[in-house]
N, C-alpha and C positions, 0 to 999 in steps of 0.2 A: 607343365607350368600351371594348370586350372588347378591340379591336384593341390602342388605346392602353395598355390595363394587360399584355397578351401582351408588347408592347413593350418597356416596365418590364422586368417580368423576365427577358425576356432580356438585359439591359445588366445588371439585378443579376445573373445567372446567370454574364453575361461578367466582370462584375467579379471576383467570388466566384473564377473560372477562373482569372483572371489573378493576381490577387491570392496564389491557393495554388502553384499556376505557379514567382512568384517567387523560392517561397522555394528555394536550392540540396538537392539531396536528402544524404542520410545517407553513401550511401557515397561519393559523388563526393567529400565535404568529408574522411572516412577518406584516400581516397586520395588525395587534396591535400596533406594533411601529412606523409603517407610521401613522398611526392615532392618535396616542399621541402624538410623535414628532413635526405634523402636528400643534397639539392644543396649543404645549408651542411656535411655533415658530410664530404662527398667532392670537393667542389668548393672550396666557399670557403674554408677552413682549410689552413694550407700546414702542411710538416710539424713545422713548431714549435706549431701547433696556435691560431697569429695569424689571421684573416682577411685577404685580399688586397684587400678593397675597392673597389677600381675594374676596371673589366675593358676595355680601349682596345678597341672594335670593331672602327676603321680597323686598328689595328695588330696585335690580338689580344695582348694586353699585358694583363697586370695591374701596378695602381699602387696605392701605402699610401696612405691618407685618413685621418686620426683612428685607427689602430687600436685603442687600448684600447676607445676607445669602441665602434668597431663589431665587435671581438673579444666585448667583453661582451653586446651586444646577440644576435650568432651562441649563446654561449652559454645564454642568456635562451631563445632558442628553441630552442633544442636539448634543454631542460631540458622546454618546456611540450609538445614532441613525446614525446619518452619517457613524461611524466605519461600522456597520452594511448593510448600505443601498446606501452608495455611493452618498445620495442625501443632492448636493452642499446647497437647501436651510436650512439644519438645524445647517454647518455650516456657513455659512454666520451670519444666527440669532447669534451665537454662539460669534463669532467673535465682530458683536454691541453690546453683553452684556457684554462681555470681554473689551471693548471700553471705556463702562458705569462703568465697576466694578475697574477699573484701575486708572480712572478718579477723584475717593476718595481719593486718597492719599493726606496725609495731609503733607505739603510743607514747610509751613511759619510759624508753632507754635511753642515757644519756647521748647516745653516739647513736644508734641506730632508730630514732624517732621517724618516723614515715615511713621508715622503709619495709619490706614485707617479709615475715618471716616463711619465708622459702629456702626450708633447708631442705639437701640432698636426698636423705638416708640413704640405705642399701649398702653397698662398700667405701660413699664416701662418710656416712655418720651422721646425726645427727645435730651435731655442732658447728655445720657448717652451712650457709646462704653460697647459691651458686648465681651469678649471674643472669648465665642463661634459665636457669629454673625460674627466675621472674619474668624476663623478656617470654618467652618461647610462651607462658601463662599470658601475656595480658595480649593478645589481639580478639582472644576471646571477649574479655572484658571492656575495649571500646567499642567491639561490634555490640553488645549488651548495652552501651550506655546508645550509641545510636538507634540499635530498633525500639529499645523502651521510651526511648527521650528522657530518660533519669540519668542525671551526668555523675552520680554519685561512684558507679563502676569505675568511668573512664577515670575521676578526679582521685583514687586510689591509686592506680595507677601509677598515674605522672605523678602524683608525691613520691612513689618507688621511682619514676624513672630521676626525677629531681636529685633523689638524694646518689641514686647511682652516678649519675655523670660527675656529680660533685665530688665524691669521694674513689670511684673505680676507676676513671676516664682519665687515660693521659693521651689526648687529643694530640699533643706533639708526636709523640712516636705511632698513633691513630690505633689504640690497642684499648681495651679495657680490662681489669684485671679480673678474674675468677671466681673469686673467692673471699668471702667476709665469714670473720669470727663470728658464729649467732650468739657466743656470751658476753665477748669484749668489743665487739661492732670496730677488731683490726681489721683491716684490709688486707690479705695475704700476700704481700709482692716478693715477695725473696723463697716464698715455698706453695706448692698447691697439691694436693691429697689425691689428686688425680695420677699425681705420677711417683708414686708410692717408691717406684724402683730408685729415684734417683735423691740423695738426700742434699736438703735445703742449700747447703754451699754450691752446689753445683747445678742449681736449676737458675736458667736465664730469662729475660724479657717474654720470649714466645714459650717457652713452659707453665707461666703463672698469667698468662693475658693473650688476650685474639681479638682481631678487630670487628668485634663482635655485634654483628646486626639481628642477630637472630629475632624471628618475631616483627622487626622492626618500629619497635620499640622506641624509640626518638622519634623517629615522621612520626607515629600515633599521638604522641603527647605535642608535637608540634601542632597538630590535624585539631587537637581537642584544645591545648590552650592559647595558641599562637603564639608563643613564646619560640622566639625565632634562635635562640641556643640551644635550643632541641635542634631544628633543621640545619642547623650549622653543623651539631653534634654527629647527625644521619648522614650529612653527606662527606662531612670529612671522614667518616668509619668507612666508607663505601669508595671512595677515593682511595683510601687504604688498602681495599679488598684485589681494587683492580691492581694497583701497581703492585702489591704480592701476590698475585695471583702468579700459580706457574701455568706451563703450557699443557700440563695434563688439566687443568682447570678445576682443582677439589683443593687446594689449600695443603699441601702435604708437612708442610712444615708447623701444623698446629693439631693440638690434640685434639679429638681422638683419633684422626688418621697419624699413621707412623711412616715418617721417611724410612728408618732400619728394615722395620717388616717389607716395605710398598705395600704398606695396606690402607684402605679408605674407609671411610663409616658410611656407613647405608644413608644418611640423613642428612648431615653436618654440613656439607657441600649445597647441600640442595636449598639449603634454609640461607646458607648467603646468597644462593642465586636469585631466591622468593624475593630477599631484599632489596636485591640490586633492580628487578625490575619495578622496584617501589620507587626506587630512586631513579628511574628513566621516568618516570609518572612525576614526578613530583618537579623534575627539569629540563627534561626531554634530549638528555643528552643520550645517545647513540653507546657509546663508549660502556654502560650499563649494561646496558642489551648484549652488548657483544661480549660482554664478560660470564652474565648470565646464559648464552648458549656456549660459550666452552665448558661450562658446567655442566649443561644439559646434555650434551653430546661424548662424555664422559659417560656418563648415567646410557645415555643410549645403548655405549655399548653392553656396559655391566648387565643390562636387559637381556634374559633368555628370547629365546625366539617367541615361546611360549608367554609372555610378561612376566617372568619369574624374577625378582630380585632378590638377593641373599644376602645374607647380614655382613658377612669379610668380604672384599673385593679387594682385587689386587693391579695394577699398574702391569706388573711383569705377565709372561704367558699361563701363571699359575691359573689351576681353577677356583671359584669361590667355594668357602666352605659352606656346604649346603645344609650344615647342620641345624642353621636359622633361618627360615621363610619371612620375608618382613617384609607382610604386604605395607605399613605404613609408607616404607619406599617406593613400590609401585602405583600408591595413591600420591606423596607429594612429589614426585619425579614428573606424576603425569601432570599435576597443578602448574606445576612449571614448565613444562612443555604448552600446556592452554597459554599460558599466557605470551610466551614466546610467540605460539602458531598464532596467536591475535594481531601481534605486531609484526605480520608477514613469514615467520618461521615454518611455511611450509615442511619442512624437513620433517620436521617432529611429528607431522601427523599421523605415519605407521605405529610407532611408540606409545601415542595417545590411546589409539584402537585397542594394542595389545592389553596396556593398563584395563580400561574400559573392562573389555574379557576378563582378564585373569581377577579382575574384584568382582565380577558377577558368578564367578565361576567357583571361585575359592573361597564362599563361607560356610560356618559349620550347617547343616542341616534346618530346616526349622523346627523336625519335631525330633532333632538331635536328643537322645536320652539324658546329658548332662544339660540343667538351665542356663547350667553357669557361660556356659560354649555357644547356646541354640542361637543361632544367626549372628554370632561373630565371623571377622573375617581372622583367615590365618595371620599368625604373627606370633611366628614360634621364636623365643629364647632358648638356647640348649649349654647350658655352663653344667661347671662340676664343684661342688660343694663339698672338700672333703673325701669321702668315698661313696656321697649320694648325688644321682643325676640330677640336677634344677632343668625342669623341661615346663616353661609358663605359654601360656597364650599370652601375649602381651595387649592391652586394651587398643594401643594406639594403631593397631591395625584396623579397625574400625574406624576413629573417630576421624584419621585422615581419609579414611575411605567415603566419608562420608560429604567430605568437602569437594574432593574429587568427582564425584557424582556427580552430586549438587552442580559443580565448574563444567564436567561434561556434559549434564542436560540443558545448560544454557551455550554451550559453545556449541552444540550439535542441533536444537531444535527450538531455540529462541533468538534464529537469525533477524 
């Protein structure tokens, strides 16, 4: 019996070991954000003060992806490094990308006046404004008009988000649409570029529009101008979110997840879930919360043991294809877990840890031989081009890594 209780305690004793072990220490997570921050402010940003996006490994090549988008997003962490660190260079960078992302605004079109020319390219083209390529871009830029006290960021903005609700928003069916002409400023409702396979007669309401919060983009412009048809806008989308919400919690029914395949997108899910707990902040209703950890606990499982998350997930007992590493996923999956674990989410805190590790663990080297690489985090693209492999580091595995950090040094050591 003394044997078997000895016993005991030493597994509790190991547990306990393991368990404090886990957690990442204080300075390592310090100097994680100097070093990422470091890489989007000197690395990713070219000198117009845009991020470059994709980074070709075969070729050594950078390529544009979405930049507003992922310009804002650089900015976003650039913003949440300096919070943290005091160091003027990450906003400064900050500040030229807010300079660059500002600078879009469309002035002179008859139809598209205020709104921001955030077009796709890549395989959707350059003739087209995506939605979310403006929303997912500007929480950088209120956070920029807050730490500066210059409202000029955020007031760019909300004339994007102004002209969007007004013309994308159909608030009755609680969906916004896609897609704007960037040369005739139509609104695409009856076809969207995205779903190439299926032609115009036969694409429906949820092919061309999603009840799309991403960024959270209405609270912002409600936050900045009180104009309370933005909060109206935020929460009937988010109202939306819940009531279609299925019981796997990622939305399957809207692109880029595919019901045919059962397949999920590493992000897409996650970015509604960021919103919805915007929207328990902003009215404190429960119902949020609870929609956002069906999301989260989706994510949990998609999660290696190891904090691995991979670019295809799937629903069914398939494995992911591990052809893409996307730490951005294991940087905002874990943003969404902190905030869950804040409002009692206990659950998520194994999750949180593993994130924490696997972004300390998984950036390129520092005195990595390529500059283009040295202290990026993973965030491998692996597509096929024809008869040439496309194998990119993708940028925004840093810049979400970056906010992550940032969120884990204040949730872990500024109790």
């Amino acid at each position: 019996m003394v044997k078997i209780k000895c016993s005991i305690l030493v597994l509790l004793f190991c547990m306990l070991f393991i368990r404090a072990s886990a957690q990442v220490k204080q300075d390592a997570i310090k100097k994680a954000i100097n070093e990422t921050a470091a890489y989007v402010a000197n690395v990713l940003l070219d000198s117009e003060g845009k991020s470059k996006c994709d980074y070709n490994i075969l070729e050594a090549k950078w390529y544009p992806y979405e930049v507003p988008w992922h310009t804002g997003q650089a900015i976003y962490a650039l913003l949440a490094a300096y919070k943290q660190t005091g160091n003027k260079t990450y906003l400064d960078a900050a500040k030229k990308s807010g300079e660059y992302w500002i600078g879009l605004e469309i002035k002179e079109h008859p139809k598209l006046s205020g709104m921001i020319n955030a077009v796709h390219g890549d395989f959707i083209g350059d003739d087209v404004i995506v939605f979310s390529t403006v929303s997912d871009g500007t929480p950088g830029l209120y956070e920029l008009s807050r730490v500066t006290k210059d409202p000029k960021y955020a007031a760019v903005a909300t004339k994007a988000a102004g002209w969007m609700l007004a013309n994308m928003c159909d608030l009755k069916q609680g969906v916004c649409y896609d897609n704007v002409d960037a040369k005739t400023g139509e609104v695409l409702k009856e076809y969207s570029p995205f779903w190439k396979s299926k032609d115009s007669g036969t694409q429906k309401l949820f092919d061309v529009s999603r009840p799309n919060t991403e960024g959270s983009l209405f609270k912002d412009a409600y936050a900045f101008s009180g104009d309370k048809k933005f909060k109206e806008a935020f929460i009937n989308l988010c109202n939306s979110l819940v009531q279609l919400q299925g019981p796997e919690g990622v939305w399957m029914q809207f692109m880029p997840n595919s019901v045919a395949d059962n397949y999920f997108h590493p992000r897409f899910a996650l970015w509604y879930a960021e919103s919805l707990i915007e929207a328990f902040k902003l009215t404190r209703d429960r119902k949020y919360l609870e929609a956002a950890a069906k999301t989260a606990r989706a994510f949990m499982k998609a999660q290696l043991s190891n904090g691995t998350i991979f670019y295809e997930n799937y629903l069914d007992e398939r494995a992911p294809d591990k052809g893409s590493v996307t730490g951005s996923a294991v940087a905002l999956a874990g943003i969404v877990w902190i905030g869950l674990a804040k409002e009692g989410y206990a659950e998520f805190n194994p999750a949180i840890e593993r994130s924490a590790r696997w972004l300390i663990d998984n950036r390129f080297a520092q005195d990595h031989p390529d500059p283009n690489l040295r202290g990026a985090v993973l965030e491998t693209r692996t597509r096929m081009k024809k008869t040439k492999m496309w194998i990119t580091n993708r940028d925004i595995g840093t810049t979400f890594a970056v906010r992550f950090l940032a969120d884990y040094y204040d949730f872990k050591f500024r109790k």
